[in-house]
N, C-alpha and C positions, 0 to 999 in steps of 0.2 A: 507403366502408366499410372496404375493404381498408387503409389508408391509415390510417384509426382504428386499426384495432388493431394496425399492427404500429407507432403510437405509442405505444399504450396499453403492448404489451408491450415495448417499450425501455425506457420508463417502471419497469416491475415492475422490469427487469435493472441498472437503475442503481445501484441499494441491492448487488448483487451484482459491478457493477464497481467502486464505489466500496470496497467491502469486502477486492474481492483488491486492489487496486489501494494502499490500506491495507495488506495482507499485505507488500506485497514494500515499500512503503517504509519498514514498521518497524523493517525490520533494521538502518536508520539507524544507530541504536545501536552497530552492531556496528563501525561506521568507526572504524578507528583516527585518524582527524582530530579526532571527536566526541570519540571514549574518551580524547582525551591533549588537549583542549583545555585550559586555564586561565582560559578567555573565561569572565567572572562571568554573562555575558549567554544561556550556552548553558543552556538549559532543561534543572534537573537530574528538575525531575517526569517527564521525558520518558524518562531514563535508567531514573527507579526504575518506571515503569509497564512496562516488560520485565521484573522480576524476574521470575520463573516461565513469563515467556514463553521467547524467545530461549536467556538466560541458562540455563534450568533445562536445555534442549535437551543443553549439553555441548558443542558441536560442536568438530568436530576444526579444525585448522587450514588442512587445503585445504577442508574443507566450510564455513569463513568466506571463504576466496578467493573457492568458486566462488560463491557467495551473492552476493559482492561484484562478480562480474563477470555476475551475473544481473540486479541491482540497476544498474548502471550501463548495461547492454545496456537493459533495458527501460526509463530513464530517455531514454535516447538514443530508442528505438522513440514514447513518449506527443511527448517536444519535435515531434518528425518531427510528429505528428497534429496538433498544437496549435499557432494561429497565436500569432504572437510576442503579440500583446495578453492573449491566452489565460493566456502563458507569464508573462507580466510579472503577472500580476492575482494565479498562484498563487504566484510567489514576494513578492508585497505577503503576502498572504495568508499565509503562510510565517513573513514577519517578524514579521508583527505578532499569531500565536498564534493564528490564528485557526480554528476545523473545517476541518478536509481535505476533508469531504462534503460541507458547505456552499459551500465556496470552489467546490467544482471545479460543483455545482449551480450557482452560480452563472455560469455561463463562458459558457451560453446554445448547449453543444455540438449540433451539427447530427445527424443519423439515422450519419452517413457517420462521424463523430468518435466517436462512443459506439460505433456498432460497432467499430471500429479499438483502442479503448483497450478495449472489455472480449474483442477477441480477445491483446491485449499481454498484459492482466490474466489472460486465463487459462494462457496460455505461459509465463506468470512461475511461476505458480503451480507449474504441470509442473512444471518445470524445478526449484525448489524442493522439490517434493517427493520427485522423482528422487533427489536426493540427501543426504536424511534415510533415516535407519535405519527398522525398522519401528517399532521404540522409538520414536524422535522426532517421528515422525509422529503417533503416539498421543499422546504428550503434547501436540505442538503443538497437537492437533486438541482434546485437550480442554481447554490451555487458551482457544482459541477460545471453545471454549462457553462456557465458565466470563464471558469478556468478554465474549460479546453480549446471555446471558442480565443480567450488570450493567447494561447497557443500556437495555433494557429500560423502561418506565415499569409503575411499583408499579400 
């Protein structure tokens, strides 16, 4: 019984790792590799769906550093959790456009793996939002909402 539900509740948490876990890789955007490619391949809807997010934020220019060394620290932290088949499946997933939620849904992560990535996912989170203004925070947060209420089905 015991064993039910704490599947059941990793289960509910998923939507909430998946989610932060979402948060910190959106900043994507912010890489200057992205932002100065010429690649006709690199996905610009992906660019224009940060307007009002990231973008609207303002951030200064050590606050895209440490973002950037937030993003790359917790990218380093999920590979570590994630067996290399894991790793290959999300970057297929990756190439070919596919949901981020569903990919990583799909991965078949064990009780041990989902907790590891949704303690990463919420360190990231910290650690992000340590270094937002109260301002920034407030916006990010409501652009959050604004995106998951889209979400949503009518």
């Amino acid at each position: 019984m015991n064993s039910k539900h704490h599947r059941a509740s990793s289960f509910k948490t998923l939507p909430l790792l998946l989610g932060l876990i979402s948060l910190t890789l959106s900043a994507t955007a912010l890489s200057p590799s992205f932002a100065q490619s010429s690649d006709p391949s690199v996905r610009p809807e992906k660019s224009r769906s940060h307007k009002g997010g990231w973008e609207a934020l303002n951030l200064t220019a050590d606050q895209k550093a440490q973002m950037k060394r937030i993003r790359d620290a917790s990218k380093a932290q999920r590979d570590a959790v994630l067996t290399q088949a894991q790793r290959d499946t999300l970057k297929a997933a990756k190439a070919n456009r596919e949901n981020r939620r569903q990919a990583y849904a799909a991965l078949n992560l064990t009780a041990e793996q989902r907790a590891k990535l949704q303690e990463i996912a919420r360190s990231s989170k910290q650690q992000i939002q340590a270094i937002l203004t109260p301002e920034q925070r407030q916006a990010w947060e409501q652009y959050r909402s604004t995106q998951r209420k889209s979400r949503q089905p009518m």
